[in-house]
C-alpha positions in Angstrom: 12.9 -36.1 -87.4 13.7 -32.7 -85.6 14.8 -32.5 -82.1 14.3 -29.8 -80.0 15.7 -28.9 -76.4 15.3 -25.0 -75.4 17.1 -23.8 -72.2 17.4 -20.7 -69.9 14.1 -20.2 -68.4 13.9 -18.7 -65.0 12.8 -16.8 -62.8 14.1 -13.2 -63.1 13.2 -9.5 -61.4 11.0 -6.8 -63.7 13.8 -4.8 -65.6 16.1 -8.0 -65.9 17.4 -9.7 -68.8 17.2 -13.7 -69.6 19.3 -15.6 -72.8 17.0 -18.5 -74.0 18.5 -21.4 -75.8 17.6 -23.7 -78.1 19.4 -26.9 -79.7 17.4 -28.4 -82.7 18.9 -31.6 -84.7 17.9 -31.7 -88.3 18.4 -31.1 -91.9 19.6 -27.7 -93.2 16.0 -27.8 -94.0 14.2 -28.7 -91.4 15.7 -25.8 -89.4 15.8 -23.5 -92.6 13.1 -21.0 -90.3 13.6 -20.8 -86.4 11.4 -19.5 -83.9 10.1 -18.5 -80.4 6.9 -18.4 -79.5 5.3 -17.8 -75.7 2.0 -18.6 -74.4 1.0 -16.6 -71.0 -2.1 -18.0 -69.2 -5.3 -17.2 -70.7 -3.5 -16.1 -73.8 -3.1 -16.7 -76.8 0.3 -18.3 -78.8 1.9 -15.6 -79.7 5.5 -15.4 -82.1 8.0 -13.5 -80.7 11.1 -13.5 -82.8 12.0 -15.4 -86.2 14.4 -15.5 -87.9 15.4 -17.7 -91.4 19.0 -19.1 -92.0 20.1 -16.5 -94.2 19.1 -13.8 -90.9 16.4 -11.9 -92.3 14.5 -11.1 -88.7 10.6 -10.6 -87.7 9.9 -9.5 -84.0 6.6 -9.2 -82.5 5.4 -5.1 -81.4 5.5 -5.8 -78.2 9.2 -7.1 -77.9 10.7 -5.1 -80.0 13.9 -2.6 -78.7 13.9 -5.3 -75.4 14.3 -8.8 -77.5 16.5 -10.1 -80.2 16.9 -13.3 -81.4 20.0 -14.9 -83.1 21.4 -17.8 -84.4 24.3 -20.0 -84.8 24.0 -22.3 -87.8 27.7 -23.8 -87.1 26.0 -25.8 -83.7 22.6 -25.5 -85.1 21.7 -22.8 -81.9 18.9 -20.0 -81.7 19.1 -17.7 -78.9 17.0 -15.2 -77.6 18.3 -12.6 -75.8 15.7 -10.9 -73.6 16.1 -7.4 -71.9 14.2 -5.4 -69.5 12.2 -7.8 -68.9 8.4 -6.9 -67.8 5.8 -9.4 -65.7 3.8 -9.2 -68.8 7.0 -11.0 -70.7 6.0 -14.0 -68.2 4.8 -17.4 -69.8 5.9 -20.7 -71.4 8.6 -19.9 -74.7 8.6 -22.5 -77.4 11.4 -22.7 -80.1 10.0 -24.0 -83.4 11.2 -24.7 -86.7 10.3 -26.0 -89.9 11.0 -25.6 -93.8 8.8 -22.3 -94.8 6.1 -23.3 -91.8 6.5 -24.4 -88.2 5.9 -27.7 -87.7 8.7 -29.0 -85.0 8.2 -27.8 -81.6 10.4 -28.4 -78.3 8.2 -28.7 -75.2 9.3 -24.8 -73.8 11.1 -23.4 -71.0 9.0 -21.5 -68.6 9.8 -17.8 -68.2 8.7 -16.1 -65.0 9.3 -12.2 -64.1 8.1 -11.1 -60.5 9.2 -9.4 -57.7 
């Protein structure tokens, strides 16, 4: 059974930059793919960033240049790292991860940038 805990929501000013965290206990498996996603209201999910153990990356249009997304497999750790940040960027990020699909989900860290 995965456990996830993501950190290192906020509130931050347009144009500023936020590091999200994310701690997930599991198999090598279980954690083989690793995610964000974000949900803004009246949204849809969306995926951000993944990225698989070996560090093959996938970023959503709208985040790439201003996101990236890393991992430490050592402390089983994904990071995103989140620059120029736009009010748009504002809603709820999830960290997922799973085997080839997502299917473990932390509860999300709210990310808010306003003025």
């Amino acid at each position: 059974q995965v456990h996830i805990v993501e950190s290192g929501g906020g509130l931050v000013q347009p144009g500023g930059s936020l590091r999200l965290s994310c701690a997930a206990s599991g198999t090598l498996f279980s954690i083989n793919a690793m995610g964000w996603y974000r949900q803004a209201p009246g949204k849809k999910r969306e995926l951000v960033a993944a990225i698989t153990f070996g560090g093959p990356t996938n970023y959503a249009d709208r985040v790439k240049g201003r996101m990236t997304i890393s991992r430490d497999n050592a402390n089983n750790m994904v990071y995103l790292q989140m620059n120029s940040l736009k009010p748009e960027d504002t809603a709820v990020y999830y960290c997922a991860t799973g085997c080839y699909v997502y299917t473990n989900w932390g509860q999300g860290t709210q990310v808010t940038v306003s003025s």
